[in-house]
N, C-alpha and C positions, 0 to 999 in steps of 0.2 A: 466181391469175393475173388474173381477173376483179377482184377486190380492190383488186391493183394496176392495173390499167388507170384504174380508178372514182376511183383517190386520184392518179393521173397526169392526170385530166381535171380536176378538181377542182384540182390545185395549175398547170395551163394557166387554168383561169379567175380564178384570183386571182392570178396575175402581170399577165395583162391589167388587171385592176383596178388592179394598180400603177402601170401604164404611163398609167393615167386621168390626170387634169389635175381631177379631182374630189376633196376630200376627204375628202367621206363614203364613197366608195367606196371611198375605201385603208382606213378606218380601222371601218369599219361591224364586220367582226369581234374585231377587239380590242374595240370598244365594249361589242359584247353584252357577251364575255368577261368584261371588267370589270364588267360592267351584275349581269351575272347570280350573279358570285362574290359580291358586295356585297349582294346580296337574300340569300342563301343567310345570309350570314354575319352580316347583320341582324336574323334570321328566328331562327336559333341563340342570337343573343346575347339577345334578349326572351323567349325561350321557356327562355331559363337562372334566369331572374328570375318565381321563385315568386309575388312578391311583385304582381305583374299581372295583373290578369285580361285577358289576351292567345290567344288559341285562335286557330288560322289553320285554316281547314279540310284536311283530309287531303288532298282534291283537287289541291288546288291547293299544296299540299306535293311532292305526286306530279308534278307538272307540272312544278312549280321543278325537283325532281330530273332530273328524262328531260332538261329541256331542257338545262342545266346539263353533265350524262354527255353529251350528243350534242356540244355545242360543244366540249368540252374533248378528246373521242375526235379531231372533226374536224381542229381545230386542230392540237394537238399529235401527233396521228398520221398528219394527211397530210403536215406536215414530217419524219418519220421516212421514210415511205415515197419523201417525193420526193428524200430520200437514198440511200436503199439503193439506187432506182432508177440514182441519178447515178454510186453506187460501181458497178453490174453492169454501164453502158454502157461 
């Protein structure tokens, strides 16, 4: 319940964001989104390529990761939630 509340507040502050007249504010999280698959998938495709001496530190592999899992959970999971919520009312 808590869960939902948290992904109900959350999907309240990013409709206000839409109603902005700003457009980095409409588009700030698709941006990450995009920003962040793109690193990932940059990062994968040199480190596919034996052929480089390319090392990325672990850290900062770790970091890519978490951040990456957290947008993609928020994004695509508080539009799940602000469904289910919209089917139960």
């Amino acid at each position: 319940e808590q869960d939902l509340t948290e992904m109900e507040n959350v999907s309240k502050r990013w409709s206000s964001d839409m109603k902005s007249d700003s457009w980095l504010s409409k588009n700030t999280r698709p941006l990450t989104l995009i920003y962040l698959t793109l690193a990932s998938t940059i990062l994968m495709i040199l480190d596919s390529f034996h052929s480089l001496l390319f090392d990325v530190d672990t850290a900062w592999v770790e970091l890519l990761k978490t951040l990456l899992i957290t947008v993609y959970v928020a994004y695509f999971g508080s539009r799940g939630a602000e469904k289910i919520t919209k089917i139960n009312k």
